[in-house]
C-alpha positions in Angstrom: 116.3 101.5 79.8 113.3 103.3 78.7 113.6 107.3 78.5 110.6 109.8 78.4 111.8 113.1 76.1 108.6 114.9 77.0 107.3 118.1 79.3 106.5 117.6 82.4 102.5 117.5 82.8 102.7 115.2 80.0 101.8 112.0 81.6 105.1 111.3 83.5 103.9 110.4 86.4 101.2 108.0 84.5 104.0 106.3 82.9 106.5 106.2 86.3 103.5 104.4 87.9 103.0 102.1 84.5 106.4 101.0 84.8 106.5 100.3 88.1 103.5 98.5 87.7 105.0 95.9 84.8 107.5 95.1 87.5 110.4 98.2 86.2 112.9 100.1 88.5 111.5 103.4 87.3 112.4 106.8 88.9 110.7 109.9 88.3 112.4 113.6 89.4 114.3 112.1 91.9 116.6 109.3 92.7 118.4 108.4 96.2 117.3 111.8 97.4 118.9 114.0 94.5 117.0 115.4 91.7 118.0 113.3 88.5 118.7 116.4 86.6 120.9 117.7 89.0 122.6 114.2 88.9 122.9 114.3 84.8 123.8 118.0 84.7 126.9 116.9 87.0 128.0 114.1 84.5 127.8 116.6 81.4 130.0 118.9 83.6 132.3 116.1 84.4 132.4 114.8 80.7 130.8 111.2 81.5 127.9 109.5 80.1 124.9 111.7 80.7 123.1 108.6 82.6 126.6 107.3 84.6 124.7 105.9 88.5 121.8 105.1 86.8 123.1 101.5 85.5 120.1 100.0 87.6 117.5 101.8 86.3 114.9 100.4 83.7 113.1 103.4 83.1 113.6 107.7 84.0 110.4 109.6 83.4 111.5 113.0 84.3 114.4 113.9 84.1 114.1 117.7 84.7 114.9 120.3 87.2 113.1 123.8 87.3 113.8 125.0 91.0 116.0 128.0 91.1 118.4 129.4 88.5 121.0 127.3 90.0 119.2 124.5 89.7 117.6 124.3 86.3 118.4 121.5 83.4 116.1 119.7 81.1 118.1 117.0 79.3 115.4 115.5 77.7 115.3 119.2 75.6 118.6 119.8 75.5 120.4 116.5 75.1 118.2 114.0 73.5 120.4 113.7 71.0 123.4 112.8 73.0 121.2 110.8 75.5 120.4 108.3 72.2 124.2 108.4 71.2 125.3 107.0 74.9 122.2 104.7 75.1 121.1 103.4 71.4 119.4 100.5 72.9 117.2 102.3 75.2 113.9 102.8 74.6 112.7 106.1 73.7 109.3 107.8 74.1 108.1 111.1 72.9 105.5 111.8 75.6 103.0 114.4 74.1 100.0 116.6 74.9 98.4 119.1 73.7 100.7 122.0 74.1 98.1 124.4 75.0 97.1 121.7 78.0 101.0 121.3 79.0 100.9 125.6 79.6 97.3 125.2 81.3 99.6 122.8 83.5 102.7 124.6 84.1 100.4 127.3 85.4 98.7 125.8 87.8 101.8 123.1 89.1 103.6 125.3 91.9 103.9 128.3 88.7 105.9 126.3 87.1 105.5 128.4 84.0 106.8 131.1 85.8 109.6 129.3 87.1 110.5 128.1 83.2 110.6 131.7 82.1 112.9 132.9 84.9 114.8 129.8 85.4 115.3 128.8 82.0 115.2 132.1 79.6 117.5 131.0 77.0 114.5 128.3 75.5 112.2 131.2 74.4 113.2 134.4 73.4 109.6 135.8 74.2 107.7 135.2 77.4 104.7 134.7 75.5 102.4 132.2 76.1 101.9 131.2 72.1 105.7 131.7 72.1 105.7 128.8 74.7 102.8 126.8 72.3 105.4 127.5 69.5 108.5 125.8 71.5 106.3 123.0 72.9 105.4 121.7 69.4 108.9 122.8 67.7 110.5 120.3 70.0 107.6 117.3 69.3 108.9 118.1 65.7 113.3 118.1 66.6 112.7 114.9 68.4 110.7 113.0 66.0 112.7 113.9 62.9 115.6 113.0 64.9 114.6 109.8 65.4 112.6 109.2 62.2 116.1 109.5 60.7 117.5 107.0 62.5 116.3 103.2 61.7 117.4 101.4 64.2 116.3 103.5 66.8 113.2 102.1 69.6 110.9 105.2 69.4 107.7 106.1 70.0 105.8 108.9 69.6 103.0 108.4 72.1 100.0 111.1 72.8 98.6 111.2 76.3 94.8 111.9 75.5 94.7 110.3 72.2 97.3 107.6 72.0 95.8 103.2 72.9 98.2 102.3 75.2 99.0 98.7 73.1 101.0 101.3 70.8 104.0 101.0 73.5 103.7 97.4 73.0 106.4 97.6 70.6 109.3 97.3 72.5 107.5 97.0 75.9 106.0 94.2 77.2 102.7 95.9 79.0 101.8 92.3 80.7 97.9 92.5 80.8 97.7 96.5 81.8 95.1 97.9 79.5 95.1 101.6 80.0 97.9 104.1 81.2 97.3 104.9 85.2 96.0 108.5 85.4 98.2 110.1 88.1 98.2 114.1 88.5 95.4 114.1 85.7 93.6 117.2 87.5 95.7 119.5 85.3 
């Protein structure tokens, strides 16, 4: 299993379509009509494995929900930690951006910026927008100390705009792809 702890707006959709095109059963948002973060907030609840009914899965590259107040979870923020305790051999990757390009994004992607501050308050105290810059990067930094202390762990640390795709070529086997699709790049 290969699991993306980054924003969305981050390349998640470029990887989803990556995946899928290296022959991977990747979902991305959604899986058999439910929203996967729905689906792993309801295991948490229940006490399971965060990732129980997605056994068939090789890859989930978002995980998050941000729709109402009722419906907002983002496991890869919250729960990366226990998501590597339940799944050690899984393949983790720190998808990055710049964070001042992942707020442009939120903006502009159905306000989903607004939706993160009303939705999700407890993540930043201030509804700034360098308070959000400030989180963004804080949580590049929890998830790759995290894992930086663990040896054994399959990470990677892997910046959108800046990053040769052949760095994910450590535990993934990219066939003869060359360059990470560009899906949603407008913003």
């Amino acid at each position: 299993m290969i699991i993306l702890l980054g924003f969305p707006k981050s390349g998640t959709t470029s990887f989803h379509q990556l995946f899928l095109d290296i022959g991977l059963n990747s979902i991305h948002w959604t899986y058999k009509n439910n929203y996967i973060g729905l689906m792993i907030q309801k295991n948490k609840n229940s006490k399971l494995p965060l990732l129980t009914g997605f056994e068939k899965i090789n890859a989930i590259t978002q995980m998050d929900i941000c729709i109402s107040k009722n419906k907002s979870y983002w496991p890869q923020l919250v729960d990366y930690k226990q998501l590597y305790e339940e799944n050690k051999n899984a393949i983790f990757i720190l998808n990055k951006r710049t964070p001042e390009k992942i707020l442009d994004s939120f903006k502009n992607w159905f306000n989903l910026y607004t939706r993160f501050n009303n939705y999700s308050p407890e993540f930043i105290e201030n509804k700034t927008e360098k308070d959000f810059i400030e989180f963004v990067k804080k949580h590049y930094e929890n998830v790759e100390t995290f894992f930086n202390s663990i040896p054994n762990a399959k990470f990677i640390s892997y910046d959108i705009d800046i990053d040769n795709i052949q760095k994910l070529n450590k535990y993934i086997d990219l066939k003869n792809i060359t360059s990470l699709p560009h899906k949603n790049h407008k913003k």
